[in-house]
Wavefront OBJ file of the C-alpha trace (Angstrom):
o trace
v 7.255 -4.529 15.849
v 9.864 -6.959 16.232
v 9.876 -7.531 12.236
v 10.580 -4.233 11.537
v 13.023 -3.624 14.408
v 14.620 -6.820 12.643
v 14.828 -5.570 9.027
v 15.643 -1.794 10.135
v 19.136 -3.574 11.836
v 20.309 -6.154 8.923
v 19.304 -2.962 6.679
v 22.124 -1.426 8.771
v 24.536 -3.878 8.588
v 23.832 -4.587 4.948
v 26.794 -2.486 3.423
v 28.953 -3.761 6.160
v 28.750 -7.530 5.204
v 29.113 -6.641 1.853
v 32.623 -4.848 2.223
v 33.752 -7.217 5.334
v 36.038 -9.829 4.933
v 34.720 -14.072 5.462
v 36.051 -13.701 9.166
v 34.193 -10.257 9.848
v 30.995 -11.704 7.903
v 31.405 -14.381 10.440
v 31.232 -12.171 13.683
v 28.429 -10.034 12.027
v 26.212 -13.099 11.376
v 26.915 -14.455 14.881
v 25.625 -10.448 16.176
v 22.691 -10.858 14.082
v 21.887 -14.283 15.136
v 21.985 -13.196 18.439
v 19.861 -10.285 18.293
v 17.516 -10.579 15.763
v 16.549 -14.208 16.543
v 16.570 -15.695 12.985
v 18.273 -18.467 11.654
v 22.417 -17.903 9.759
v 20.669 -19.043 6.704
v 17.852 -16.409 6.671
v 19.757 -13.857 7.812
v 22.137 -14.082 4.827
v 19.688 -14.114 2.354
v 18.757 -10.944 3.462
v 21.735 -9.383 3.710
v 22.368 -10.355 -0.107
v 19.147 -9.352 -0.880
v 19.092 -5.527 -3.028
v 17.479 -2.917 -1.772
v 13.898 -2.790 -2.599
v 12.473 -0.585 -4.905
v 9.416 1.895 -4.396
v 6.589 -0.631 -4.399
v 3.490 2.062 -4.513
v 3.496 1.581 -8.570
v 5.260 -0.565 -11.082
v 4.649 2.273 -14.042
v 2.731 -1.393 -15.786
v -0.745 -1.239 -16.663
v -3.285 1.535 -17.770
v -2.694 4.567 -15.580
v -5.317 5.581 -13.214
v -7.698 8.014 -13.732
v -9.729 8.991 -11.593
v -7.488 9.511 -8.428
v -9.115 12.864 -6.772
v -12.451 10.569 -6.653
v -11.264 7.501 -5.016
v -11.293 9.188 -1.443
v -14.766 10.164 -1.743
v -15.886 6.821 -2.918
v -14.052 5.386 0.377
v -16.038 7.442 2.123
v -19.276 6.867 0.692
v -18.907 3.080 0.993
v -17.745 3.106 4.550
v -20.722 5.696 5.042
v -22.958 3.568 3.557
v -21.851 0.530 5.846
v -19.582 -1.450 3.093
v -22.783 -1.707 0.884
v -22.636 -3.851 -2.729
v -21.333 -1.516 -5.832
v -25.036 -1.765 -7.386
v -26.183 -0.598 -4.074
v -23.726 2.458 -4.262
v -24.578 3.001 -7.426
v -28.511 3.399 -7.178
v -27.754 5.269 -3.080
v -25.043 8.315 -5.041
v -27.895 10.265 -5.859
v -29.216 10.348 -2.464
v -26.140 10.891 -0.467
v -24.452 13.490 -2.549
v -26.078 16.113 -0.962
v -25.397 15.252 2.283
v -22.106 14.108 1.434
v -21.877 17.878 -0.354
v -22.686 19.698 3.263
v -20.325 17.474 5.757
v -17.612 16.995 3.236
v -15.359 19.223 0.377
v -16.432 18.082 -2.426
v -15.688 19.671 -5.590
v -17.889 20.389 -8.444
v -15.107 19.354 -10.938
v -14.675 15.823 -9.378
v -17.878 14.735 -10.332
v -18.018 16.353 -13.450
v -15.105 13.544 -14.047
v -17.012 10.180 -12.262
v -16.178 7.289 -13.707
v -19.170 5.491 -15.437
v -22.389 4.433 -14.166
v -22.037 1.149 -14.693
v -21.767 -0.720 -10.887
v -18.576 -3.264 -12.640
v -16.751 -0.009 -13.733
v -17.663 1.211 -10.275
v -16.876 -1.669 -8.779
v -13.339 -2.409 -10.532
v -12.504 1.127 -9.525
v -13.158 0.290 -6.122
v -11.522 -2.811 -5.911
v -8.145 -1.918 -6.800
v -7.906 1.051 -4.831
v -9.785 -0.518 -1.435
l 1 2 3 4 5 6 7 8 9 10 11 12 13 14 15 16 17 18 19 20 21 22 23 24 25 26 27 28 29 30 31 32 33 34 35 36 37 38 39 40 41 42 43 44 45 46 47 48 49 50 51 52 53 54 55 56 57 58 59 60 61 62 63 64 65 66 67 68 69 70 71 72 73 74 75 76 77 78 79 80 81 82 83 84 85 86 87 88 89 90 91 92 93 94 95 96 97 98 99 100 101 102 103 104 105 106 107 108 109 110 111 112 113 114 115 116 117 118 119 120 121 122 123 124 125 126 127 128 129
């Protein structure tokens, strides 16, 4: 909590610094010293830092495909107690229907399932768990 109350007040005083004068910058730094509990030299590099961008996807890499199925396969797995991807693989058949009667489920989701292969299963998983 502290971290965040930390970054949410030099985010404030960001474009302050940035417009203020060496004497105001002064005063400013000695505020955020005092509050925020960090050293001067921190505390300036992130003031100078730029604002960070959206980090939930670069826009590198293949895009994803199979996005509407990666909740479901969350669920299985922590259903299935964090079981191995082979595991998974051989227990789908088994669980589907049950999975069908407690959960939505759509028809047209697993008409699009990724392979059957447990790596392609398992590389799926992995970068979305």
């Amino acid at each position: 909590m502290q971290n965040e109350l930390n970054e949410y007040y030099i985010n404030l005083l960001k474009d302050k610094y940035r417009v203020a004068t060496k004497k105001k910058k002064s005063e400013y730094l000695d505020e955020a010293m005092a509050f925020t509990k960090l050293s001067r030299k921190t505390i300036i590099k992130r003031l100078n830092q730029k604002y960070k961008k959206d980090q939930n996807r670069s826009g590198r890499g293949r895009p994803r495909k199979f996005d509407e199925l990666i909740p479901h396969l969350r669920m299985l797995k922590s259903l299935m107690g964090g079981i191995s991807e082979k595991r998974i693989k051989a227990a789908i058949p088994i669980w589907l229907p049950f999975y069908r009667e407690h959960f939505d489920l759509m028809n047209h989701v697993l008409l699009n399932a990724p392979p059957s292969q447990p790596q392609a299963l398992d590389k799926t998983e992995r970068f979305f768990f």
